[in-house]
TIZA-828626 format. One record per residue (C-alpha): y, x, z. Coordinates in steps of 0.02 Angstrom, whole numbers, plus 50000, padded with zeros to 5 digits. Example, Ala and Ser with C-alpha at 12.3 -4.5 7.8 and 13.67 -1.06 7.14 Angstrom:
BEGIN
497755061550390 499475068450357 
This chain:
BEGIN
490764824947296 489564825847451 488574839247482 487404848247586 488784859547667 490174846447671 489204834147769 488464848747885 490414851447923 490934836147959 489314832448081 490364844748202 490374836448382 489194822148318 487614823248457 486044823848397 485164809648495 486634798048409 486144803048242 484234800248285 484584783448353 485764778648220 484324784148103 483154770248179 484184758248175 484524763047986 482784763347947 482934780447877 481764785848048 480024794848001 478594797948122 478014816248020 478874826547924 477654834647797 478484850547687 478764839947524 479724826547640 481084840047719 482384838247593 482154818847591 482334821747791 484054830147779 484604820547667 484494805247760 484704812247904 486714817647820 486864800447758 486494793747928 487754806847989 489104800747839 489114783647885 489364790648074 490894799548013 491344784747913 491484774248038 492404783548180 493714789348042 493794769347999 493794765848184 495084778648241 496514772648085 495914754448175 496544758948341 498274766548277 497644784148338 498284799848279 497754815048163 498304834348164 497964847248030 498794862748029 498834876547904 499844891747859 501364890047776 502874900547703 503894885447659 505724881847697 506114867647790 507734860347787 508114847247931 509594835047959 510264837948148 511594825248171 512874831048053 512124847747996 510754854647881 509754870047965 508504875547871 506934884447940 505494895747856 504174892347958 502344904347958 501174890248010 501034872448024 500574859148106 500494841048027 500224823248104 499674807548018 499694789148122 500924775548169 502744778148206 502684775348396 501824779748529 502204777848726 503354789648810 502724802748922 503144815849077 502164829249137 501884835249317 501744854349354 500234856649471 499804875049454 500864891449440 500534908149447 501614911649580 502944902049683 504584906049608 504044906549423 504924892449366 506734893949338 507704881949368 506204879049501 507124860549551 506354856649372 504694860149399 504714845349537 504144829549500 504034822149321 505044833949195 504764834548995 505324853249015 505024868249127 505364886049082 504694900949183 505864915049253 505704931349142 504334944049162 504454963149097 503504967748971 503124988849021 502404990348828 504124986948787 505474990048923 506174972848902 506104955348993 505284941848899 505264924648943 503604921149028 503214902848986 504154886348909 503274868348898 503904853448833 503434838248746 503624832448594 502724816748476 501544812848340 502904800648265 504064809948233 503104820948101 502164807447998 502524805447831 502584822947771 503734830847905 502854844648029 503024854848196 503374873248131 502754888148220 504424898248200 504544916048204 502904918048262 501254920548126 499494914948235 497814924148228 496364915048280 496484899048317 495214889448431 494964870348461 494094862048627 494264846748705 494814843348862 494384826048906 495264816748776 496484830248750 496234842548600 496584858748641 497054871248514 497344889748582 498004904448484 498824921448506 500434921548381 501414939948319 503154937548318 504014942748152 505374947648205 505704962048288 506384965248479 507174983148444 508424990448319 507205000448226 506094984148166 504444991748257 504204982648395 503314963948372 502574958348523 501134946548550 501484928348654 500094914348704 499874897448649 499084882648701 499484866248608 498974849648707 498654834348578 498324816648631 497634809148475 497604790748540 499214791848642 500154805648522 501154816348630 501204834048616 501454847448730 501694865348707 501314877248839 501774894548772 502834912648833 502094931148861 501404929649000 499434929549003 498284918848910 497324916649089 499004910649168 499544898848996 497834890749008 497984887649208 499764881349192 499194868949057 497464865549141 498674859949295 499854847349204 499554830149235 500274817849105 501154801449146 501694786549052 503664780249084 503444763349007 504384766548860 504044768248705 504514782448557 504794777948387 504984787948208 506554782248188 507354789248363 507214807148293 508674815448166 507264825848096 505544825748034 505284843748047 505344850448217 504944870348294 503534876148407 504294893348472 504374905248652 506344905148660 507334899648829 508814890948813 
């Protein structure tokens, strides 16, 4: 049932001038506000704002666009790869809801934190749908760690119940902006598994996931390297159709992993 604190929720990123003006048009619009009339005011001032939500959810299934959730999870997943059943337990997850294709996609590299951090660095030219950064060392540690992977992947491929996993990692935080039309969800994840033989070391990597919900691709820009470097090399990718066009049914799997490992 609505309430109060539901509607309040769901009036995130709704500006106020369009809920005013959507409120004259209505007819729910009053010139004073007198104490007894306040909760009539909010009131129809949330209904105003419900049929606002209403519509762009209406609007959005309408244009075939796309919709992430994501949650925690400790559930195994158990994928089909060609002939072979892998099974994951994944610590988070991130679901997708929306058609079965979308356009196919390649990113362009604009900005690195220095000028041999990519390795291969021939695949950081031109359109790629994966670049991986050389390793850094991690002095906490005493070890090299890969510095940064990004890739793509697609809505598609996860509707109907299947997911991308964040494996081996568990997230704190996580934050949501938009960046033009892109969502933008940024977290720092723990690994849980350990990178020494006595189980007591778990270091920390970066994410940043990029979501088109109209166009559905997905990229991952994530490694140990710094947040402040992450967010500039995925601030600096430019995205780029091919022409073609990614369905459901070109993947073995519905389950895919979100992760920081090279190779």
């Amino acid at each position: 049932m609505l309430n109060e604190e539901l509607l309040l929720d769901a009036m995130q990123g709704i500006r106020l001038e369009n809920v005013k003006k959507a409120e004259a048009f209505l007819g729910y619009a009053e010139e004073a506000t007198p104490p007894f009339r306040v909760h009539r005011k909010l009131w129809s001032t949330l209904l105003v704002a419900a049929i606002i939500v209403s519509l762009f959810t209406v609007t959005a299934y309408a244009l075939g666009w796309f919709q992430l959730s994501h949650h925690a999870s400790r559930e195994t997943y158990t994928a089909t790869i060609g002939e072979q059943k892998v099974e994951w337990k994944g610590e988070y997850a991130f679901e997708f809801e929306g058609p079965e294709e979308c356009p196919e996609v390649r990113f362009r590299v604009t900005w690195s934190p220095s000028d041999n951090y990519w390795y291969p660095a021939s695949w950081a030219v031109g359109r790629t749908k994966l670049v991986e950064g050389q390793e850094i060392y991690n002095e906490e540690f005493g070890v090299y760690m890969p510095s940064c992977v990004v890739d793509i992947m697609y809505a598609p491929q996860f509707v109907d119940g299947g997911a991308m996993i964040l494996l081996g990692f568990k997230p704190g935080e996580i934050t949501r902006e938009t960046w033009g039309d892109v969502e933008v969800y940024k977290f720092q994840a723990t690994a849980t598994h350990a990178i020494d033989r006595e189980q007591t070391q778990f270091p920390t990597g970066n994410f940043v996931i990029l979501f088109h919900p109209e166009e559905g691709w997905i990229i991952g820009v994530r490694g140990y390297d710094s947040m402040e470097d992450i967010e500039g090399i995925a601030r600096g990718l430019t995205v780029e159709p091919t022409g073609r066009t990614i369905h459901k049914k070109d993947f073995d799997s519905k389950y895919d992993f979100c992760d920081i490992y090279i190779g």
